[in-house]
C-alpha positions as CSV (number, residue, x, y, z in Angstrom):
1,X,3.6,5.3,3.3
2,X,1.5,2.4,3.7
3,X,1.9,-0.5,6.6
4,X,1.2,-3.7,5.0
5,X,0.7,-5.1,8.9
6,X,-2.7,-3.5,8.7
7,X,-2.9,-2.2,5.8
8,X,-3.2,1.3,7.6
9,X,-1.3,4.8,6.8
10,X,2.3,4.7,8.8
11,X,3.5,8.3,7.4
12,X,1.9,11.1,5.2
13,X,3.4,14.4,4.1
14,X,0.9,16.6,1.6
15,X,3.0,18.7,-1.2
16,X,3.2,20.8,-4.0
17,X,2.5,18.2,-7.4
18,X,5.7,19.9,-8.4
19,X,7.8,17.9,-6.0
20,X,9.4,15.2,-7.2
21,X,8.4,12.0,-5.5
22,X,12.1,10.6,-5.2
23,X,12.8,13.9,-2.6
24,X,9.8,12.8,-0.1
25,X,12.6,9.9,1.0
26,X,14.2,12.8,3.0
27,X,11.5,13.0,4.7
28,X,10.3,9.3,5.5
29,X,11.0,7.6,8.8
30,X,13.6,5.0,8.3
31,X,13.0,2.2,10.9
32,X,16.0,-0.7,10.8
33,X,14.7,-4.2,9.2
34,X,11.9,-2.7,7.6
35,X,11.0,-3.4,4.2
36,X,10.4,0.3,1.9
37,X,8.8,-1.1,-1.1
38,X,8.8,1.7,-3.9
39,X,7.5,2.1,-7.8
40,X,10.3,3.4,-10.1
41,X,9.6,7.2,-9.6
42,X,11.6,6.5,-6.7
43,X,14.6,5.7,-8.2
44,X,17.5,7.7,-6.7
45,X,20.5,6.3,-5.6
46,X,21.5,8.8,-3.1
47,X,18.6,8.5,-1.2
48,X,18.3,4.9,-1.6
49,X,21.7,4.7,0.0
50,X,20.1,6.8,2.8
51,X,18.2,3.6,3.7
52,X,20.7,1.5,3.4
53,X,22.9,3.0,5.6
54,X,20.3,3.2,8.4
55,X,19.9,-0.3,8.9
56,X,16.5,-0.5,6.2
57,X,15.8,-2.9,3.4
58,X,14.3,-1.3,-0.1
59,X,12.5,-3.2,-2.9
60,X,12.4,-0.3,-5.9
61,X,11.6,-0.8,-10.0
62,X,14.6,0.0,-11.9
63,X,14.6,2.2,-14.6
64,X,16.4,1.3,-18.3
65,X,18.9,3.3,-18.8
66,X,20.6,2.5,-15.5
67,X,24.3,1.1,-16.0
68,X,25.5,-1.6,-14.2
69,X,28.0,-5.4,-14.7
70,X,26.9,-8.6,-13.2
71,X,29.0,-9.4,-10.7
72,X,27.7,-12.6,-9.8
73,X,24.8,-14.2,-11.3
74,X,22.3,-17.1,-9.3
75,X,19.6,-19.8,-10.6
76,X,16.7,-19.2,-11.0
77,X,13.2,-21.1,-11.6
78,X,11.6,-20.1,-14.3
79,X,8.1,-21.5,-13.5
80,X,7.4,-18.8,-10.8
81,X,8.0,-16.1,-13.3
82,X,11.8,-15.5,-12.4
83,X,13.9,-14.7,-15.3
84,X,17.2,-13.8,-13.7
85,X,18.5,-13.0,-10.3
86,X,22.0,-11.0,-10.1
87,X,24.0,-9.5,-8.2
88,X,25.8,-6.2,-9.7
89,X,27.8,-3.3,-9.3
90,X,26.7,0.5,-11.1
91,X,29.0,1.6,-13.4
92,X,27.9,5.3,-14.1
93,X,30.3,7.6,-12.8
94,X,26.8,9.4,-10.9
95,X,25.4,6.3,-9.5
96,X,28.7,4.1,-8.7
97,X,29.4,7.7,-6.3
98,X,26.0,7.6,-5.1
99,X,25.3,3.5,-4.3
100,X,28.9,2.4,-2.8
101,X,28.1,-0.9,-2.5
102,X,26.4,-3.9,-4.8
103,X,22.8,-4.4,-5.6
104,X,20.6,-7.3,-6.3
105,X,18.9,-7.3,-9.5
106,X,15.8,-9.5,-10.2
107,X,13.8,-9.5,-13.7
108,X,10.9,-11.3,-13.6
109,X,7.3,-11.7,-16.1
110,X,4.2,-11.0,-15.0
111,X,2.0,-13.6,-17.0
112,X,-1.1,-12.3,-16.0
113,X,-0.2,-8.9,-16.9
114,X,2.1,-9.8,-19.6
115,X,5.1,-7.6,-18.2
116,X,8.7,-7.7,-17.1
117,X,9.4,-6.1,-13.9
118,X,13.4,-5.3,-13.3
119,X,13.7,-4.5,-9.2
120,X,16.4,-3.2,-7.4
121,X,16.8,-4.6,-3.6
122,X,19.8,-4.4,-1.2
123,X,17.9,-7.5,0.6
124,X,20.6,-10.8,-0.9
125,X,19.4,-12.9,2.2
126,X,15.6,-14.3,0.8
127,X,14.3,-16.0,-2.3
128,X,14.2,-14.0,-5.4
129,X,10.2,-15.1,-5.3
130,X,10.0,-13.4,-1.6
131,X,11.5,-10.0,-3.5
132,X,9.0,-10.5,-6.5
133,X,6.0,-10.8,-3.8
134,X,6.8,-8.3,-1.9
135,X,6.9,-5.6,-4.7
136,X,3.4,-7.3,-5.5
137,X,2.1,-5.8,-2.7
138,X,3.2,-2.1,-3.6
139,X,-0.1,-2.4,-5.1
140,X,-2.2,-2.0,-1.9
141,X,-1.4,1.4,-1.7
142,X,-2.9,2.1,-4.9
143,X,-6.3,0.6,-3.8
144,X,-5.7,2.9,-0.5
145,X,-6.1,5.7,-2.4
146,X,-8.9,4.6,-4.8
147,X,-10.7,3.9,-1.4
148,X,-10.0,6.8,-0.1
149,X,-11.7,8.7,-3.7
150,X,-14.6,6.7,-3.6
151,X,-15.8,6.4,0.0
152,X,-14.3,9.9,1.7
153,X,-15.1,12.6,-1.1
154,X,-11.8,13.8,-1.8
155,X,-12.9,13.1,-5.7
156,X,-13.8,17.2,-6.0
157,X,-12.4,19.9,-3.1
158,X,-15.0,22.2,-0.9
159,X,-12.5,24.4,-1.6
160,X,-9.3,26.2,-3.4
161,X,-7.1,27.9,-1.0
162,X,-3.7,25.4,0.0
163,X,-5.4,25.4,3.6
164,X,-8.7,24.3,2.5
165,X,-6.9,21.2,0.6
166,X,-5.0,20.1,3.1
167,X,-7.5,19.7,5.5
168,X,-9.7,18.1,3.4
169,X,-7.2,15.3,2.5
170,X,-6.3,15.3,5.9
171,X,-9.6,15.0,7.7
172,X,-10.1,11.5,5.2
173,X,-6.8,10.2,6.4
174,X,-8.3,10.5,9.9
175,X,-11.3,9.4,9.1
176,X,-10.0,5.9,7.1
177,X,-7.9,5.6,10.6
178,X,-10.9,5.8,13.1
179,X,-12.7,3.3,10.9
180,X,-10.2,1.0,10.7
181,X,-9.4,1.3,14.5
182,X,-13.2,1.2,15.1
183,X,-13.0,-2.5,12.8
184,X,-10.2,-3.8,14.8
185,X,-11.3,-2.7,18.7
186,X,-14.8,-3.9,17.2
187,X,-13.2,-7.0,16.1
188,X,-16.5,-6.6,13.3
189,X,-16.7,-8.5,10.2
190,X,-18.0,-5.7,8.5
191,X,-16.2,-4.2,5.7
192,X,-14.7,-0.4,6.1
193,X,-17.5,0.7,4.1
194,X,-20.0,-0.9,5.8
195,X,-18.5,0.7,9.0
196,X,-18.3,4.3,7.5
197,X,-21.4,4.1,6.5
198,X,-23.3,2.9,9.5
199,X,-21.2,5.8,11.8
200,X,-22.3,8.4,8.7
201,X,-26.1,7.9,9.4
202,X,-26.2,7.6,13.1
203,X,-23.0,10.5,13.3
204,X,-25.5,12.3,15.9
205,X,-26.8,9.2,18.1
206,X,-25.2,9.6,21.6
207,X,-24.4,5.8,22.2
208,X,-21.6,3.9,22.3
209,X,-19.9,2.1,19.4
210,X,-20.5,-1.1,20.8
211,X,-24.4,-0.4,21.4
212,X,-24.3,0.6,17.8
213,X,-23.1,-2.3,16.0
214,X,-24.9,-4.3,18.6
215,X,-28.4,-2.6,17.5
216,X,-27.0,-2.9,13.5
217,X,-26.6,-6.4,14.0
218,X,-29.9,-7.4,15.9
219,X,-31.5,-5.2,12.9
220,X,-29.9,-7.0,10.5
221,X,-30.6,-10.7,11.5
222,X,-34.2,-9.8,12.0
223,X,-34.2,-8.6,8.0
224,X,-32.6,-11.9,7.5
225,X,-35.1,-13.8,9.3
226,X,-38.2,-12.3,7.5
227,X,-36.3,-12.4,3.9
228,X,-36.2,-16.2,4.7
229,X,-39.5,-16.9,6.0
230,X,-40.6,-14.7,3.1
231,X,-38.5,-17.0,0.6
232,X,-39.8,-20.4,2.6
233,X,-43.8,-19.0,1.7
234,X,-43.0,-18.4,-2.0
235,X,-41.7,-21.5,-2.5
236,X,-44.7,-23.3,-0.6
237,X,-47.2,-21.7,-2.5
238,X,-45.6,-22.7,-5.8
């Protein structure tokens, strides 16, 4: 679970890949006001309800074959993508048991990607564009991960045994979180990368972070400088 705030890891759990992602909302941290942004493998309207009734707001894809009536139905505009903004009621015996009270549906078109989205919130207060936007960002957690692959070696596993994974995918968590919270204490422009890899080469210096980055930065302007002088003779001799 992924903080938008920071753009920094809230909650984990590691599992089985035979556990269905809708049951890991058992698990999750419910904190009232807070927005759970979700893709449509977790679609389940008991758990949903969960969050609902503990004071949380939820922003998940809706899946086709889910049966609902329009109870009331709201303008939208059309130039932003919006294509309808509803509230309704589920009709399934299943669901209408499950999710006791009504939902807001929004379908909107992605342009860009030339798709329609169909979300399911229990948020009626905000724009229908707010909704959109926030499911936008669901994607950040993607590119969490793809960092995660290409920066921390979790693309292959030292080893095989459930132990050895775990503390492989574990130790990167941690190690995305000191970087991040070295970045922030820092208050460095540097990207993450940039970071890791800096701490990586000098893992074994005994100085502090902030003589470090202070020595990385003197290096680095001096480089500058002599690239530049370098440039400013090249272009005096032609």
């Amino acid at each position: 679970m992924l903080s938008l705030q920071g753009k920094l890891p809230a909650w984990a759990a590691i599992t089985e890949s035979s556990l269905p992602d809708m049951k890991i909302l058992d698990q999750i941290p419910i904190l009232p006001g807070a927005y759970y942004v979700m893709d449509r493998g977790y679609l389940d309207f008991v758990r949903l309800f969960r969050i609902h009734s503990s004071g949380g707001l939820f922003v998940v894809r809706n899946k086709h074959h889910v049966r609902f009536r329009v109870l009331t139905s709201r303008p939208v505009d059309k130039n932003l993508g919006l294509r309808c903004d509803q509230s309704i009621q589920l009709t399934s015996n299943w669901s209408r048991k499950s999710y006791l009270q009504p939902l807001r549906r929004i379908r909107l078109y992605d342009a860009e990607k030339q798709l329609t989205l169909v979300l399911l919130s229990n948020q009626f207060e905000v724009p229908a564009a707010v909704i959109g936007e926030l499911y936008r960002h669901r994607w950040q957690v993607e590119l969490f991960f793809k960092w995660i692959k290409q920066h921390l070696r979790v693309r292959s596993f030292y080893g095989r045994t459930d132990n050895a994974v775990r503390c492989q995918i574990w130790s990167a968590i941690c190690a995305y979180l000191m970087v991040a919270i070295m970045k922030k204490r820092l208050m460095s422009s540097k990207s993450l990368n940039e970071i890791l890899q800096i701490v990586s080469v000098n893992i074994f210096e005994q100085v502090s972070l902030e003589q470090l980055f202070a020595t990385t930065q003197t290096t680095g302007l001096q480089e500058t400088h002599k690239d530049e002088n370098h440039n400013l003779l090249l272009f005096k001799d032609l």
